[in-house]
C-alpha positions in Angstrom: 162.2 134.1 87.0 161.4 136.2 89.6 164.1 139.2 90.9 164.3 141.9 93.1 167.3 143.3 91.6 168.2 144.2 95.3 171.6 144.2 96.3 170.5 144.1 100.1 168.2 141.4 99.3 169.2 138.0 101.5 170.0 135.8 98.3 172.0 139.1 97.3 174.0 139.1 100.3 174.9 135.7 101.4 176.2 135.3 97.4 179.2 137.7 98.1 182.0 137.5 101.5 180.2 138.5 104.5 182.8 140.9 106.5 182.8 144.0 108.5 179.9 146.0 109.3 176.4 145.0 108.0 172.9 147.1 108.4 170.2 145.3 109.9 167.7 147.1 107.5 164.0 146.6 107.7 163.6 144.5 105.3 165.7 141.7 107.0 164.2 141.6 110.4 162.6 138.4 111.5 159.9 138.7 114.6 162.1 141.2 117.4 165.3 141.5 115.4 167.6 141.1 112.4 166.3 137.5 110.9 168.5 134.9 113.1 168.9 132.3 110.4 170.0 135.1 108.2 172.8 136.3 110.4 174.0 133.1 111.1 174.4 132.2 107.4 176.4 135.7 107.0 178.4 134.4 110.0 178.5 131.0 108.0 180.1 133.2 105.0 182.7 134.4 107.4 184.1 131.6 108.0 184.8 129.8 104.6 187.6 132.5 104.0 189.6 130.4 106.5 189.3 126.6 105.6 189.9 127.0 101.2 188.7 123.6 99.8 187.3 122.2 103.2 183.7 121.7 103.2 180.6 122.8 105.9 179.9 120.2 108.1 178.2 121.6 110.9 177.9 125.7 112.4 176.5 126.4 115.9 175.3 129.9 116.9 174.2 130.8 120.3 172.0 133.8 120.6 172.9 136.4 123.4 170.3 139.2 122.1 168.3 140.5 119.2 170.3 142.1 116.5 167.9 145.5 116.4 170.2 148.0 114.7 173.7 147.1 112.8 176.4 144.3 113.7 180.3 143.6 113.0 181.1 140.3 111.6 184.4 139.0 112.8 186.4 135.6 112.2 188.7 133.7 113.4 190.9 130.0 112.6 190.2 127.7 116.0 192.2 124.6 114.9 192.9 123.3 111.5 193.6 119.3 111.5 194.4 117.2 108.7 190.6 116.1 107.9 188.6 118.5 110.2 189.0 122.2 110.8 187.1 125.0 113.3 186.3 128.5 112.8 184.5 130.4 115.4 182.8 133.6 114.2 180.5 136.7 116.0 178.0 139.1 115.3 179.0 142.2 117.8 177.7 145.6 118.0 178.6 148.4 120.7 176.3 146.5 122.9 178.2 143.4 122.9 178.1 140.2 121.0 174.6 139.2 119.7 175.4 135.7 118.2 178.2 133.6 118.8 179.1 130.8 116.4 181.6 128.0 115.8 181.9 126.4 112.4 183.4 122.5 111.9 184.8 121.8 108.1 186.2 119.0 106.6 187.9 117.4 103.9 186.0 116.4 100.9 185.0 112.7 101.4 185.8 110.0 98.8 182.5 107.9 98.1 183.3 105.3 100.5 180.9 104.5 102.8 176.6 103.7 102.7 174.8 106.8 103.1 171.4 107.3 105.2 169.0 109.9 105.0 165.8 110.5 106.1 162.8 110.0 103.8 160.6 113.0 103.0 157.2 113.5 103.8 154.7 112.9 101.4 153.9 116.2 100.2 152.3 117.7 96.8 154.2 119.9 94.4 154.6 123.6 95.5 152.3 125.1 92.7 149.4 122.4 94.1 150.0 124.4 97.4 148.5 127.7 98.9 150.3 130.7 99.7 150.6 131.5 103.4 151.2 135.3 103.2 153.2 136.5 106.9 152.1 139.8 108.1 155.0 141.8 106.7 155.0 143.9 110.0 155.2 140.8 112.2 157.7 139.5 109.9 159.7 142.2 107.1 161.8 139.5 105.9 158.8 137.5 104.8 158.6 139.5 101.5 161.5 138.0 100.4 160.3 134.3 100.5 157.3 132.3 99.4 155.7 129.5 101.8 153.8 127.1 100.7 152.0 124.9 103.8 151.7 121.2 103.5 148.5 119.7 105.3 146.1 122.0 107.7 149.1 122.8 110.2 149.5 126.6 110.8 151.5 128.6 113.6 149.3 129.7 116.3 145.9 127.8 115.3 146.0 125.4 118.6 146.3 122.2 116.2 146.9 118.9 117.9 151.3 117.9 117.0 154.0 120.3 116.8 154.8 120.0 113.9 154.6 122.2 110.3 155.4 121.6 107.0 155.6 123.8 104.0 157.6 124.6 101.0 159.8 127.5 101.0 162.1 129.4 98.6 163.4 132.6 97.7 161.7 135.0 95.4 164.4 137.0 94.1 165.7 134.7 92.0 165.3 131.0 90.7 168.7 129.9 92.0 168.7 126.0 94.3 170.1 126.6 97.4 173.8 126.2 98.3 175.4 125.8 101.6 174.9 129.2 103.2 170.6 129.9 101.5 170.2 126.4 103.1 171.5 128.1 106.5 169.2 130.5 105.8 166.2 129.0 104.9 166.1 126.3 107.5 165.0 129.2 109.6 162.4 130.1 107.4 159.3 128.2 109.3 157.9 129.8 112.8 158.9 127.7 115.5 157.0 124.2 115.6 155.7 124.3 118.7 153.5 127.6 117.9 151.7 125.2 115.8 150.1 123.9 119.2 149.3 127.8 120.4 146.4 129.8 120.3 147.8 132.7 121.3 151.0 134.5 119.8 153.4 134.4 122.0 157.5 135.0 121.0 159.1 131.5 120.8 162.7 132.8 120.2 165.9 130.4 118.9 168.7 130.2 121.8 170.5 128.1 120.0 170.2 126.8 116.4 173.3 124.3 114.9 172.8 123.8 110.6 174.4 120.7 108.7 174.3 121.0 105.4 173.7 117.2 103.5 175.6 115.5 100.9 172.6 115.7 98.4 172.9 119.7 98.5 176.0 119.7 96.2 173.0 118.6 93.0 170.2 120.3 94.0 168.4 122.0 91.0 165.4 123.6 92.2 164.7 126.7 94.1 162.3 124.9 96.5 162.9 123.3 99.3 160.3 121.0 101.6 161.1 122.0 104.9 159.6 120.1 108.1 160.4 121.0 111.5 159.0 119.3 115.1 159.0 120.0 118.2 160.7 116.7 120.1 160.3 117.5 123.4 158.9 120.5 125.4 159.6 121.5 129.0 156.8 122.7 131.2 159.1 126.0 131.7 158.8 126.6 127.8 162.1 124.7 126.5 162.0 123.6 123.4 164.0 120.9 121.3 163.4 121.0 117.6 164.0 119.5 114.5 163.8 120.6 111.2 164.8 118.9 107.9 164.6 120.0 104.4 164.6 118.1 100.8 164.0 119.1 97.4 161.2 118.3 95.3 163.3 115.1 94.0 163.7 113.9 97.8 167.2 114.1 97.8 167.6 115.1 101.6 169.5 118.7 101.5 169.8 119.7 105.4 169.4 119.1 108.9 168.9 121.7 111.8 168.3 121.6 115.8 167.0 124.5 117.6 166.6 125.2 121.2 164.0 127.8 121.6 162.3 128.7 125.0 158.2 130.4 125.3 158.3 134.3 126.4 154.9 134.7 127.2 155.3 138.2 128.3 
């Protein structure tokens, strides 16, 4: 098993209640800030205190600006219903908020109804995979995961579909991923559409909305295959994107959306 023994490492902190004030330390910065799929998983965290016994459905976060230094986390009940319940949440510093959020929960569901999910790509084993190794001074927070690409896709090398695939997990610790590492790590890819680029260029989220899947309550591995695709691009640089993630049974795990836009300067 591999460890960090870090209390500040991202496993580390999303496995204890995410409250108050919370250092944006190197080591968790994404490209131009404090990793975005990070901090909204530690909003995520916020917002379970509220809703006891009520499951994740679905969290929104809109991001106003990059996180670049600390941030205050700060809840707070919407409604509560007798199935459904909502829970806003923000990431604020003296500058303002930074990322806004809203959280939906509900009531456990009795197995009831057919499910649907969709099917994963064909893809071989991790360990049949190459490491990708990130720049750690583009991206610090890169040290604290291992990708593994699927197919000749890679950010930046002007391929022909948006699209990229790759396995992902943690490296501090062999633990599958639970509701708020799945928050996380369907952040984890660079944005789809740089897989069409040949030039880096920021592709920053605006707005990125996670829902966990029934099949994340058994997974067992610490991998995850994570696909994500650009559906439609805007000549101004608007992007609508996809991503889904399964383990290395198939059993589908997540779903995410993110609406990104192209700064080229």
């Amino acid at each position: 098993m591999l460890s960090t023994h870090d209390a500040n490492a991202p496993g580390a902190l999303l496995g204890k209640p995410a409250d108050g004030w919370i250092e944006a330390k190197n080591h968790l910065q994404g490209f131009g800030g404090f990793h975005g799929g990070l901090a909204l998983a530690l909003l995520a965290s916020a917002t379970q205190s509220h809703v006891p016994g009520l499951e994740l459905q679905s969290i929104t976060g809109r991001f106003d600006r990059p996180i670049e230094s600390g941030f205050t986390v700060a809840s707070s009940l919407i409604r509560s219903g007798r199935t459904t319940a909502a829970v806003s949440a923000t990431a604020r510093s003296a500058k303002g908020p930074h990322i806004e959020a809203s959280a939906v929960y509900g009531v456990p569901g009795e197995a009831a109804w057919q499910p649907f999910a969709p099917s994963a790509p064909v893809a071989p084993p991790p360990q049949d995979c190459e490491v990708f190794a990130i720049p750690p001074e583009f991206v610090p927070i890169s040290t604290s995961m291992e990708i593994r690409p699927v197919g000749p896709a890679r950010p930046y090398a002007g391929g022909p579909e948006p699209e990229l695939i790759a396995w992902v997990r943690l490296l501090e610790d062999d633990d599958p991923p639970d509701v708020l590492r799945s928050v996380f790590l369907m952040d984890a890819l660079a944005p789809s559409y740089a897989a069409v680029l040949s030039q880096l260029v920021l592709v920053p989220t605006v707005e990125l909305t996670v829902r966990p899947a029934a099949g994340l309550a058994t997974a067992s591995s610490p991998w995850i295959l994570l696909r994500a695709r650009t559906l439609a691009a805007s000549a101004g640089g608007w992007i609508d994107e996809q991503l889904d993630a399964w383990g290395p049974d198939g059993t589908h795990l997540a779903t995410a959306h993110q609406l990104r836009v192209v700064r080229a300067g």
